[in-house]
KEKOL-670252 format. One line per field, with one value per atom (N, C-alpha, C): residue number from 1; atom name; x, y, z. Coordinates in steps of 0.02 Angstrom, whole numbers. Layout:
seq <- (NUM;...) $
atom <- (CA;...) $
px <- (X;...) $
py <- (Y;...) $
pz <- (Z;...) $
This chain:
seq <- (1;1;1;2;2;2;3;3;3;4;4;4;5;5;5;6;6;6;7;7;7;8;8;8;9;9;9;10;10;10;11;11;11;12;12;12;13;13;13;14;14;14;15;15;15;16;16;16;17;17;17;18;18;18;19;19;19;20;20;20;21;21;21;22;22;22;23;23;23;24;24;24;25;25;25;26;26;26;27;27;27;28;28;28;29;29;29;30;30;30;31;31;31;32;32;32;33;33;33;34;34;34;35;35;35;36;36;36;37;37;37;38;38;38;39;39;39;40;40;40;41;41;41;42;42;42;43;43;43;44;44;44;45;45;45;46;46;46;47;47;47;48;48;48;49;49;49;50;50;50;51;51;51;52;52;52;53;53;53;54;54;54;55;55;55;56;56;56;57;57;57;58;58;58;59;59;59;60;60;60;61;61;61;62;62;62;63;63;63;64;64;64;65;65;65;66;66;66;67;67;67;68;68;68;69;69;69;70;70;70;71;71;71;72;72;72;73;73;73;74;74;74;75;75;75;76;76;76;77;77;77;78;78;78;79;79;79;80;80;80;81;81;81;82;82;82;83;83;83;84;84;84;85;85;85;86;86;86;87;87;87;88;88;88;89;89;89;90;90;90;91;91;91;92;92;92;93;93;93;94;94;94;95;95;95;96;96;96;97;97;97;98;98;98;99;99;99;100;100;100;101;101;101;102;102;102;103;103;103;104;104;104;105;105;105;106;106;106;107;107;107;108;108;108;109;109;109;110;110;110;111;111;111;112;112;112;113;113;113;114;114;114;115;115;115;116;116;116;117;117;117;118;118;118;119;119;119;120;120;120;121;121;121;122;122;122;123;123;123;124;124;124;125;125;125;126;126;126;127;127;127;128;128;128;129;129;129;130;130;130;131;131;131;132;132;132;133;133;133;134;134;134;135;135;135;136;136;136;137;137;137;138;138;138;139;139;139;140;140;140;141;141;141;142;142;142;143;143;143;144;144;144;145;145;145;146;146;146;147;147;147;148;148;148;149;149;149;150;150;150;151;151;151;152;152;152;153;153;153;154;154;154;155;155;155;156;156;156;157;157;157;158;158;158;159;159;159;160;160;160;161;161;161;162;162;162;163;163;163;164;164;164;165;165;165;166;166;166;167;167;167;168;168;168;169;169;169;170;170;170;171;171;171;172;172;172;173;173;173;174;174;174;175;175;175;176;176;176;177;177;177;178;178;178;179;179;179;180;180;180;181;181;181;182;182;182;183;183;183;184;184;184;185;185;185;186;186;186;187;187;187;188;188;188;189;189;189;190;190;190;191;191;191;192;192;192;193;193;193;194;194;194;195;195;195;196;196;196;197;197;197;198;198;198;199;199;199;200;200;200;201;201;201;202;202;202;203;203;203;204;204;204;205;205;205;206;206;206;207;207;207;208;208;208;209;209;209;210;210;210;211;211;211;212;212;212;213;213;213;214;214;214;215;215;215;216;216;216;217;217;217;218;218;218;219;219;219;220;220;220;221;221;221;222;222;222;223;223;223;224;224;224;225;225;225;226;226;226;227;227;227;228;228;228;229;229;229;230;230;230;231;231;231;232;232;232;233;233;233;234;234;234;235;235;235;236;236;236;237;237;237;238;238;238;239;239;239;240;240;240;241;241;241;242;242;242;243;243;243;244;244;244;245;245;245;246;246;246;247;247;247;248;248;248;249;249;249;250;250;250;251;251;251;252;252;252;253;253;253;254;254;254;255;255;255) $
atom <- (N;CA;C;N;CA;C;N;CA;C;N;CA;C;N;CA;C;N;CA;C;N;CA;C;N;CA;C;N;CA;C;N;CA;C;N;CA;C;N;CA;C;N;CA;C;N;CA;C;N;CA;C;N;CA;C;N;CA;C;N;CA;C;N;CA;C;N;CA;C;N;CA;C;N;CA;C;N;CA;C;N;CA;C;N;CA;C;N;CA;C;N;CA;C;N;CA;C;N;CA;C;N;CA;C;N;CA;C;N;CA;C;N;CA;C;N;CA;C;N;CA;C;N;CA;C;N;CA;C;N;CA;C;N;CA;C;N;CA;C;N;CA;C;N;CA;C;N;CA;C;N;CA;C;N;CA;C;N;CA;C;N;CA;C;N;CA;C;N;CA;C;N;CA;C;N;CA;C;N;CA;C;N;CA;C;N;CA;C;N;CA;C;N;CA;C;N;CA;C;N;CA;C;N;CA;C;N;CA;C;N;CA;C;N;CA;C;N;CA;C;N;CA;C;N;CA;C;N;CA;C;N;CA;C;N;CA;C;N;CA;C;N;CA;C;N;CA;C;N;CA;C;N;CA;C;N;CA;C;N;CA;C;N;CA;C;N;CA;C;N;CA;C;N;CA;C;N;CA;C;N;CA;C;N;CA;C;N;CA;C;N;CA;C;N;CA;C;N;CA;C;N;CA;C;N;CA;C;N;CA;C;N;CA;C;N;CA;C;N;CA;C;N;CA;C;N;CA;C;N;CA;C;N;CA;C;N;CA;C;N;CA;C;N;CA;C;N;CA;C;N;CA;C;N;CA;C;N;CA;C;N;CA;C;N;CA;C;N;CA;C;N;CA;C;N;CA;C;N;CA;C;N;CA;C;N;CA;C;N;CA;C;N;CA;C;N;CA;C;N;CA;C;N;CA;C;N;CA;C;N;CA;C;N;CA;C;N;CA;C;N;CA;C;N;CA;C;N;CA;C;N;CA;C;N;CA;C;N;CA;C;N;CA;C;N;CA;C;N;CA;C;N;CA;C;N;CA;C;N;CA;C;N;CA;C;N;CA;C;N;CA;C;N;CA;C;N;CA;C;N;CA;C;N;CA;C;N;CA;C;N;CA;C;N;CA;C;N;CA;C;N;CA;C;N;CA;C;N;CA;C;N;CA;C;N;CA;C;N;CA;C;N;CA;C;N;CA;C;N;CA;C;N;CA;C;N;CA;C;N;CA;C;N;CA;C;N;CA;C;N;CA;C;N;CA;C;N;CA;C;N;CA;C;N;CA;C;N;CA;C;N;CA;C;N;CA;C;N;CA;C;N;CA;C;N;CA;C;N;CA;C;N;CA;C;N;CA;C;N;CA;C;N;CA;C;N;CA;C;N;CA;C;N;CA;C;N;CA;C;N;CA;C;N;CA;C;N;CA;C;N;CA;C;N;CA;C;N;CA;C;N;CA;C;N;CA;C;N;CA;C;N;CA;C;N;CA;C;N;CA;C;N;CA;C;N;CA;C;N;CA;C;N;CA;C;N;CA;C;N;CA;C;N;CA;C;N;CA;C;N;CA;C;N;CA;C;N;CA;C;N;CA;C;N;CA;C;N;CA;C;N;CA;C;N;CA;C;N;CA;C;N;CA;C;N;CA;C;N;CA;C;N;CA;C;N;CA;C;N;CA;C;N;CA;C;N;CA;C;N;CA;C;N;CA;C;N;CA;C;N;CA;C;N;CA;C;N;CA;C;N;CA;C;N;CA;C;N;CA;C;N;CA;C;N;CA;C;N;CA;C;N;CA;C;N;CA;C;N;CA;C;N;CA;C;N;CA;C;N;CA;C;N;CA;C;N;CA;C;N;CA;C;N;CA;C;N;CA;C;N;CA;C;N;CA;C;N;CA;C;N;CA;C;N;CA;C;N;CA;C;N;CA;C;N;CA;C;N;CA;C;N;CA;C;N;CA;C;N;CA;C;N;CA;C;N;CA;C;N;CA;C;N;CA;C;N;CA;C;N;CA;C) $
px <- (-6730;-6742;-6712;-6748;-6724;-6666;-6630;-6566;-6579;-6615;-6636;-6717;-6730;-6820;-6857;-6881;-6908;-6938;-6899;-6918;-6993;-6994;-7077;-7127;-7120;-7165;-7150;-7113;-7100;-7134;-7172;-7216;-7292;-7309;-7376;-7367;-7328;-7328;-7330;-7350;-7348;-7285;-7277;-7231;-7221;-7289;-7290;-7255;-7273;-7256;-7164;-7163;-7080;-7028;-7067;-7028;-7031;-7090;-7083;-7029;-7025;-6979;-6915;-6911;-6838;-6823;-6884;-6868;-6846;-6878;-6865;-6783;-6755;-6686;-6646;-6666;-6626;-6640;-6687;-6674;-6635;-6623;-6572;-6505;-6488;-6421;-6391;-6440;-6430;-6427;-6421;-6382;-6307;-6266;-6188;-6180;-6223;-6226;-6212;-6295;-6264;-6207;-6182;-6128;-6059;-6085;-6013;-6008;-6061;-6073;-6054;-6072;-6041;-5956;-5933;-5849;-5818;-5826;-5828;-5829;-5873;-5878;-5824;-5826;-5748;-5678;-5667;-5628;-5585;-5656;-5636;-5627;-5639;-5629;-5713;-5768;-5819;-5860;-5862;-5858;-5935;-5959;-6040;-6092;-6042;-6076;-6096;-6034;-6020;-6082;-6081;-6136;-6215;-6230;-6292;-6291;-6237;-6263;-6268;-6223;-6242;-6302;-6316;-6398;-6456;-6420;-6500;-6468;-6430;-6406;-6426;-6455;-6476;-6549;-6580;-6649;-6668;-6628;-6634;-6650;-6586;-6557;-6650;-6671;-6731;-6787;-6810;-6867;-6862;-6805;-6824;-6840;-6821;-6831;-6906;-6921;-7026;-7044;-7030;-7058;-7060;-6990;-6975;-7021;-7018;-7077;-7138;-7160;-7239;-7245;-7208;-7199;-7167;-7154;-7126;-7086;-7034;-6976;-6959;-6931;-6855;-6902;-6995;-7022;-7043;-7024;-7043;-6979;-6916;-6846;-6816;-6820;-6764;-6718;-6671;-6619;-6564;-6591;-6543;-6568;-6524;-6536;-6535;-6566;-6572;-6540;-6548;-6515;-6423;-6403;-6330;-6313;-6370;-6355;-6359;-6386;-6394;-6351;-6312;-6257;-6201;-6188;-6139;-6135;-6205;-6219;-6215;-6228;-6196;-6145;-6093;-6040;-5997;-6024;-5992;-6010;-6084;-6096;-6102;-6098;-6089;-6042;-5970;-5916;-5850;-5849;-5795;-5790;-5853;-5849;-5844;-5882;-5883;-5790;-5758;-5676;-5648;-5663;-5637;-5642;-5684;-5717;-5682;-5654;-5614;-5544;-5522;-5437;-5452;-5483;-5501;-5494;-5537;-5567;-5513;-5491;-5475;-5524;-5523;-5557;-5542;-5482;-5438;-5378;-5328;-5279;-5213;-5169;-5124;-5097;-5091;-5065;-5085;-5154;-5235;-5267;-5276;-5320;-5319;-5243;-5224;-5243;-5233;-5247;-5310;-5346;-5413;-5456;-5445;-5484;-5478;-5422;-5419;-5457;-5464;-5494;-5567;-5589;-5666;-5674;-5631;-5627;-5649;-5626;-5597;-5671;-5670;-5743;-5802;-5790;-5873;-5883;-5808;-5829;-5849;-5819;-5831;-5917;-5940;-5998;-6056;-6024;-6073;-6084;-6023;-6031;-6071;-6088;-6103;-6201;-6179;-6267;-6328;-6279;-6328;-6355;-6356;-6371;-6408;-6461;-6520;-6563;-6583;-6611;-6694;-6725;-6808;-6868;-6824;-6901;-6848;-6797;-6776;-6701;-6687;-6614;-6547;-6510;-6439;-6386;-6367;-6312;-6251;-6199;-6163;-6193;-6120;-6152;-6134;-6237;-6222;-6182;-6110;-6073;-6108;-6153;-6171;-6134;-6070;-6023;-6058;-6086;-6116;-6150;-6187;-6179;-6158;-6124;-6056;-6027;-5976;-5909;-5968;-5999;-6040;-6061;-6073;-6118;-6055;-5987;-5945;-5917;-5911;-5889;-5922;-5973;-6033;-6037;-6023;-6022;-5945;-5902;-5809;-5800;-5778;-5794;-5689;-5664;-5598;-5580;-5534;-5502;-5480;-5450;-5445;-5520;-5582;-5634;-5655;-5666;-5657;-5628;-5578;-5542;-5567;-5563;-5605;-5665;-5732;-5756;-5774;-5725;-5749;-5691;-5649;-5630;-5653;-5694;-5748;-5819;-5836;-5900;-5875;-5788;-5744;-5771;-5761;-5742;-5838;-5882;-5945;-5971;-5954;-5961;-5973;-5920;-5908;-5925;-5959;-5983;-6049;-6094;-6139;-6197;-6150;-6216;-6272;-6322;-6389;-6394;-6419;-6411;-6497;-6531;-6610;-6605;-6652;-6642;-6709;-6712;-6748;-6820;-6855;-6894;-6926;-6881;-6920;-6926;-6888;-6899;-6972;-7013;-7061;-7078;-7015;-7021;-7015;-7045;-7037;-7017;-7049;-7025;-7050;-7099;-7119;-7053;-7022;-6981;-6923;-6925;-6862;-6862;-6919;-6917;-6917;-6957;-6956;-6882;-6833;-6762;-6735;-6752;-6713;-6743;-6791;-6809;-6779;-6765;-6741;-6685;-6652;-6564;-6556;-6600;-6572;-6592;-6645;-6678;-6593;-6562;-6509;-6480;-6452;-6375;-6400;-6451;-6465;-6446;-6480;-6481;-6409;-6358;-6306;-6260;-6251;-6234;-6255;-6316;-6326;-6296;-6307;-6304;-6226;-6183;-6107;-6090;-6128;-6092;-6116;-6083;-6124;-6176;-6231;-6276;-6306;-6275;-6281;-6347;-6407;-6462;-6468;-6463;-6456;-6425;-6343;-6292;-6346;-6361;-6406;-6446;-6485;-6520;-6508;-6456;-6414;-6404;-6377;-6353;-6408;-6465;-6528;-6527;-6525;-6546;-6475;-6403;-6358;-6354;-6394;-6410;-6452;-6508;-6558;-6550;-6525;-6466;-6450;-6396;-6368;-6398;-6454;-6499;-6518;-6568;-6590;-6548;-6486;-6435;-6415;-6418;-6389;-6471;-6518;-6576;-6619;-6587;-6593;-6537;-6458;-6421;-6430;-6461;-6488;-6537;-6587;-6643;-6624;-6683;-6670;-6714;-6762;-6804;-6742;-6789;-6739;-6749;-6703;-6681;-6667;-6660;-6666;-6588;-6540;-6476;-6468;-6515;-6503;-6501;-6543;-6574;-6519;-6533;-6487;-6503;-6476;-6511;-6549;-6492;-6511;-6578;-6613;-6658;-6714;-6699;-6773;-6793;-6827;-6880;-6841;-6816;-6768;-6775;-6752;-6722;-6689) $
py <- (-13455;-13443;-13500;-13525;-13583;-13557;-13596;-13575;-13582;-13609;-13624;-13640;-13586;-13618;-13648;-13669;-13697;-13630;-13652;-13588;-13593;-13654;-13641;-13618;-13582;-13517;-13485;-13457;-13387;-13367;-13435;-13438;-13406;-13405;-13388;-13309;-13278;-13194;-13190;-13113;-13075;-13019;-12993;-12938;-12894;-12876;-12802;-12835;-12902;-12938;-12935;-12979;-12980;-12912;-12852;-12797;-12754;-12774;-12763;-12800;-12856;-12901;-12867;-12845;-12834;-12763;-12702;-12658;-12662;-12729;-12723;-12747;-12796;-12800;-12744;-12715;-12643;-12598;-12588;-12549;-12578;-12634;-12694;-12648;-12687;-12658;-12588;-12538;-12468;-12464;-12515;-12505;-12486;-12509;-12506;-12454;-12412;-12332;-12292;-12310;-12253;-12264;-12350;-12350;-12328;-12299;-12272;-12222;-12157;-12100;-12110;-12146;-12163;-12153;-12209;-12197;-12165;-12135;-12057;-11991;-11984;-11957;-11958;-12052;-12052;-12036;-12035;-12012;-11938;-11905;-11821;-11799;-11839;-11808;-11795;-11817;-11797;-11855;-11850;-11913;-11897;-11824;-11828;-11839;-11853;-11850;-11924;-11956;-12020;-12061;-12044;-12070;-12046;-12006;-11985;-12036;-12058;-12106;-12172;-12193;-12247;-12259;-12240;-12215;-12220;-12184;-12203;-12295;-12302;-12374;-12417;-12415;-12454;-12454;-12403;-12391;-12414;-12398;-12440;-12519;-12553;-12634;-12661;-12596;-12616;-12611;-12601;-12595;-12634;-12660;-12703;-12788;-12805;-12892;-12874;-12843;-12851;-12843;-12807;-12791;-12860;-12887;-12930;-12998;-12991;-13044;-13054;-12990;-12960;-12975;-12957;-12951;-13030;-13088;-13164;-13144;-13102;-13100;-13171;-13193;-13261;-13310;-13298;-13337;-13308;-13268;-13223;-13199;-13201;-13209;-13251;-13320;-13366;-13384;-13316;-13353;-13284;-13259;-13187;-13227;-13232;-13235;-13175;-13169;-13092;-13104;-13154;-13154;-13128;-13182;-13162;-13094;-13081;-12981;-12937;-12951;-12929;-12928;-12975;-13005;-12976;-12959;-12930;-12862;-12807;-12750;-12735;-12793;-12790;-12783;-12831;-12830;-12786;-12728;-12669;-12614;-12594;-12539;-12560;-12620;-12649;-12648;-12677;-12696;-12651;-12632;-12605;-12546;-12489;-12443;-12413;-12460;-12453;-12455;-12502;-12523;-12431;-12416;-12365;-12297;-12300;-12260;-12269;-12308;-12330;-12305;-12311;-12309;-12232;-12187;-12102;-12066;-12082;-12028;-12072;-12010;-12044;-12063;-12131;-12173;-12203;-12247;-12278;-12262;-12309;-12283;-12296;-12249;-12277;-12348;-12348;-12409;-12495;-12468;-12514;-12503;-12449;-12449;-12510;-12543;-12579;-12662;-12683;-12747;-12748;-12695;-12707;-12711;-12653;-12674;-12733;-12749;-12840;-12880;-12859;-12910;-12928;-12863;-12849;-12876;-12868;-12890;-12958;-12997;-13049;-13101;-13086;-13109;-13089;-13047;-13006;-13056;-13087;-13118;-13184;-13199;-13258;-13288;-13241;-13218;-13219;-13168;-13182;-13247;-13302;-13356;-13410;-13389;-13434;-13475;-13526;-13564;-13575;-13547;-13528;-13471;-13421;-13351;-13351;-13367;-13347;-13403;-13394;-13444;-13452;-13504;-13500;-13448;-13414;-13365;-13296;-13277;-13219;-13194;-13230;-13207;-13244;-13188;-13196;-13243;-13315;-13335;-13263;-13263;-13218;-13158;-13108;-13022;-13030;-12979;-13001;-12949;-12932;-12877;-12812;-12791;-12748;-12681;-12653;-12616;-12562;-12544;-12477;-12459;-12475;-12482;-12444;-12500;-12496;-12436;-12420;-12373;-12316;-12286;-12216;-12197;-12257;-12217;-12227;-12260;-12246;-12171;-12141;-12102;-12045;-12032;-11997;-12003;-12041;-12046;-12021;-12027;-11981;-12040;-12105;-12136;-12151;-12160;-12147;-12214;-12184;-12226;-12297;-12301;-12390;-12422;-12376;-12396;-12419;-12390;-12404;-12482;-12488;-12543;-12596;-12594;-12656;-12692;-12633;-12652;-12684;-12663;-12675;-12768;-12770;-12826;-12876;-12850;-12921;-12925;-12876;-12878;-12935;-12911;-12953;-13031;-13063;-13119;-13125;-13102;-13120;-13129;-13100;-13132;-13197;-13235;-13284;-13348;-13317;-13359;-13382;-13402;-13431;-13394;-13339;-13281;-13272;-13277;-13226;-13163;-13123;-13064;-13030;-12984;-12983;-12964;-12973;-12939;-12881;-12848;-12776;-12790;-12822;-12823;-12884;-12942;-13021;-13026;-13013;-13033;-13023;-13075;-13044;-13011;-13060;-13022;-12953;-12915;-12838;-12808;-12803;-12796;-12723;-12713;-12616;-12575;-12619;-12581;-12556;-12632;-12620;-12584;-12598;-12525;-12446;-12439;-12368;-12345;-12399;-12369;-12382;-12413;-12398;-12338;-12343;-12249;-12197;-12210;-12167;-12147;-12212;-12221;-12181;-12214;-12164;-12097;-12076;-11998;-11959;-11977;-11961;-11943;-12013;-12014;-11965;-11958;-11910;-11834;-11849;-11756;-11741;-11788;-11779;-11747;-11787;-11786;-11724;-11707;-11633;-11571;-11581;-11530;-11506;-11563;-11568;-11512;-11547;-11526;-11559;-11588;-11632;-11616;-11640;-11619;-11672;-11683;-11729;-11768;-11746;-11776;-11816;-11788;-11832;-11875;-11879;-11936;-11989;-11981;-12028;-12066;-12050;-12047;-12100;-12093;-12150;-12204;-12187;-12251;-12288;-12271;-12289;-12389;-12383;-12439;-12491;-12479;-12530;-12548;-12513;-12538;-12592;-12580;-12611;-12683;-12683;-12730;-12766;-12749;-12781;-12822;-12777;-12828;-12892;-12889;-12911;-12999;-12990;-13044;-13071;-13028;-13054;-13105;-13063;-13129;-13193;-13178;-13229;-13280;-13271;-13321;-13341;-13313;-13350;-13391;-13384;-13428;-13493;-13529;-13596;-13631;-13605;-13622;-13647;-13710;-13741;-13672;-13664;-13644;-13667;-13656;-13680;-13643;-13704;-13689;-13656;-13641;-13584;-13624;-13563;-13611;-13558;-13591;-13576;-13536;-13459;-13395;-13427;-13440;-13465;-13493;-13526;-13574;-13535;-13465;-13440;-13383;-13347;-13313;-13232;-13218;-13161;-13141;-13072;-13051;-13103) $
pz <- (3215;3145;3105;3068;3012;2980;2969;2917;2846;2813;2770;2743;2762;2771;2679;2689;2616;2562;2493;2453;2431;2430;2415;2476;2528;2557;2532;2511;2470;2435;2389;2326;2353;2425;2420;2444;2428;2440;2386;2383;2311;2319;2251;2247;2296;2310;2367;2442;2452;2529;2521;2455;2474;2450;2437;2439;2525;2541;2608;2654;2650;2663;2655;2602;2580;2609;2625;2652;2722;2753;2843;2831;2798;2794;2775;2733;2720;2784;2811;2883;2911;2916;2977;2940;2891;2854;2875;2867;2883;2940;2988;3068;3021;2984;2961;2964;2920;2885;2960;3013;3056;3100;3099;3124;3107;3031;3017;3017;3026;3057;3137;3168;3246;3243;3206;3205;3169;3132;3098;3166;3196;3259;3295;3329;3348;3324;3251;3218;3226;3234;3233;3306;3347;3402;3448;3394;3424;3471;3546;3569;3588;3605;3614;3544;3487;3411;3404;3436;3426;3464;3515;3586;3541;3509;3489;3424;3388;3328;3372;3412;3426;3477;3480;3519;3487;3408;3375;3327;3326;3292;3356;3428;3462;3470;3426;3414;3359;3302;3260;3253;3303;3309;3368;3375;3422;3405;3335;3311;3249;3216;3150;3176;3215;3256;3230;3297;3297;3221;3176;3107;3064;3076;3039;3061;3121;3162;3117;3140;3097;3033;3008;2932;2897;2941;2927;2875;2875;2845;2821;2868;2838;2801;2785;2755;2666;2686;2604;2584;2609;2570;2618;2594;2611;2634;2551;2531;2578;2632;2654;2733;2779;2834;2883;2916;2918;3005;3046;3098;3077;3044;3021;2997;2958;2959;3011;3061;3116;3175;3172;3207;3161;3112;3064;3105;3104;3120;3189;3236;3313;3336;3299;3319;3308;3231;3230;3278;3283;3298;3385;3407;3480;3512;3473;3482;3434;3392;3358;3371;3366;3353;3446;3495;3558;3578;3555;3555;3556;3478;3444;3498;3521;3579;3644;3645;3703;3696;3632;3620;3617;3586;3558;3613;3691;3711;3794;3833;3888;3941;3938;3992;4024;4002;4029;4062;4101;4130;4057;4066;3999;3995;3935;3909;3923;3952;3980;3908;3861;3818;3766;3732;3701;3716;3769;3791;3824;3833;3852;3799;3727;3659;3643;3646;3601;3642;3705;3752;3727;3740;3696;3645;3591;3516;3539;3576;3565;3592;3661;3668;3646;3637;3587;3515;3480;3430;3460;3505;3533;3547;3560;3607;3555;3500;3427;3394;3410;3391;3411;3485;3531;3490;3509;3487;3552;3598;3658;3690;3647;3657;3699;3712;3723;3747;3806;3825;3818;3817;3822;3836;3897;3912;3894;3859;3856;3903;3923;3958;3908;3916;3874;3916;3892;3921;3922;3968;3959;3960;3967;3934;3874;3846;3770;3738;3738;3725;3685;3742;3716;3764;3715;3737;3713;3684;3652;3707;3748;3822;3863;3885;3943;3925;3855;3860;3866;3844;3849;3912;3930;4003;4054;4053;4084;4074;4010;3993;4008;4020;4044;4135;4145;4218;4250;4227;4233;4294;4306;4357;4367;4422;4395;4347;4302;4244;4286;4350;4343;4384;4394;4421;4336;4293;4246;4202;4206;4205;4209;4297;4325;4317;4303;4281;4230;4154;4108;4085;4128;4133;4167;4211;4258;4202;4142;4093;4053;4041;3992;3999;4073;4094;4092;4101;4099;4039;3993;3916;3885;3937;3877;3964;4012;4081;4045;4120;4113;4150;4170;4206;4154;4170;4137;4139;4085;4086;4051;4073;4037;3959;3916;3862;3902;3871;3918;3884;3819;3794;3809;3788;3798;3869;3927;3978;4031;4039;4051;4138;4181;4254;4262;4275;4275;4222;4173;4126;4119;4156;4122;4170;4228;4264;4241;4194;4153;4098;4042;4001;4026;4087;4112;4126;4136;4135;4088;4053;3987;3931;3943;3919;3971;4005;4064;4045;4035;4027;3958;3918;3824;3847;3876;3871;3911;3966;4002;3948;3949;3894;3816;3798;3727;3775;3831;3866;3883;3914;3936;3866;3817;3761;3721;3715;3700;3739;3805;3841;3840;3814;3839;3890;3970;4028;4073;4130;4180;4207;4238;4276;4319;4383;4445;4416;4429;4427;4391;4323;4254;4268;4293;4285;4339;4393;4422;4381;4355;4303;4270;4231;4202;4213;4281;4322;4346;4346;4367;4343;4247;4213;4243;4224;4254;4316;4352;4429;4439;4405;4400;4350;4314;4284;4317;4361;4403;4455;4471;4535;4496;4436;4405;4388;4377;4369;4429;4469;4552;4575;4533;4579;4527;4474;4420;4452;4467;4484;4544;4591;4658;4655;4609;4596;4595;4611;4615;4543;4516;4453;4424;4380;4312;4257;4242;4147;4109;4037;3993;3986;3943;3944;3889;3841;3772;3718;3680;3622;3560;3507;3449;3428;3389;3386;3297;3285;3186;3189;3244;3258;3295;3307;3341;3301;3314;3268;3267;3227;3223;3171;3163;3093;3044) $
């Protein structure tokens, strides 16, 4: 996405185009809103309330990109970059409120909760900064800290607190690597395999979360999409194909 695209496109929309414009950014924005219904949740103690807002704030963060696409947003308002709003709204409802969720509810082993949030904090901003997000055909340098993620479906899965740990300190150290990671939409190798588990994975985690009580099958269920994840990165880094070392997010076609 241009950082500055020229104000004179702007000039050949009419009123009705750039209020549309301005509505797909206000849906972007209102990721904040339900993210503050998310940590509000965490607040009170409600950790299956919490998992259901940030659930729909990742449904949300997944349907305004394409609109804004459609709709040539960053060409009919300028002067609002809508990637940078978006990256504002990630890093809360991705990273802060996922943190908050971590220190609230026991997941961790004690006195692990403290130096593992900052850890997160720390590369997640890192990670938002990065000008190599994203490479050519759709894979994320790094994990793209998407903790909203990770802490729920750990938490949902009861896996023991330093299995826990470990993992989320080897995600830590992949953050800010050079592993590839899929985005679930752009990637085009298997890509219906991969949406069928990621509808899989939200339909779980909404059922788990309602039902508040385990149910074996379901938790499989779950585990289905980070499995599949995982293969997915294990045979992207074996490949021998050239890649493209990542292109600049400000510079590609985004919100």
């Amino acid at each position: 996405m241009n950082v500055s695209p020229s104000t004179d496109a702007a000039s050949q929309y009419t009123d009705r185009h750039i209020r549309a414009a301005w509505a797909v950014h206000g849906l972007t924005a209102s990721g904040v809103i339900v993210g503050f219904f998310a940590l509000n949740s965490v607040i009170e103690g409600d950790a299956r309330g919490a998992i259901l807002w940030l659930v729909a704030a990742l449904l949300l963060d997944g349907i305004d990109g394409p609109i804004a696409r459609k709709l040539d947003v960053r060409n009919r308002i300028p002067t609002l970059n809508g990637n940078s709003l978006d990256l504002i709204i990630d890093y809360f409802t991705c990273t802060i409120i996922p943190v908050a969720f971590l220190c609230k509810f026991d997941v961790l082993p004690s006195k692990t909760v403290g130096p593992l949030g900052c850890a997160i904090l720390f590369v997640s901003a890192l990670w938002m900064s990065r000008s190599d997000q994203e490479t050519e055909d759709g894979w994320f340098n790094g994990f793209p800290a998407e903790w909203n993620m990770v802490i729920p479906t750990l938490f949902l899965l009861h896996p023991n607190p330093w299995v826990t740990l470990v993992i989320c300190i080897i995600i830590c150290a992949l953050t800010l690597s050079r592993v590839q990671f899929p985005h679930p939409v752009s990637v085009r190798e298997h890509r219906a395999i991969t949406l069928t588990f990621m509808v899989a994975w939200l339909g779980s985690m909404v059922w788990l979360a309602i039902v508040q009580h385990d149910v074996a099958a379901v938790q499989i269920v779950l585990l289905l999409a980070p499995v599949w994840t995982v293969i997915q990165v294990i045979v992207r880094a074996r490949s021998n194909r050239p890649h493209d070392h990542g292109k600049n997010p400000l510079t590609s076609t985004t919100t």
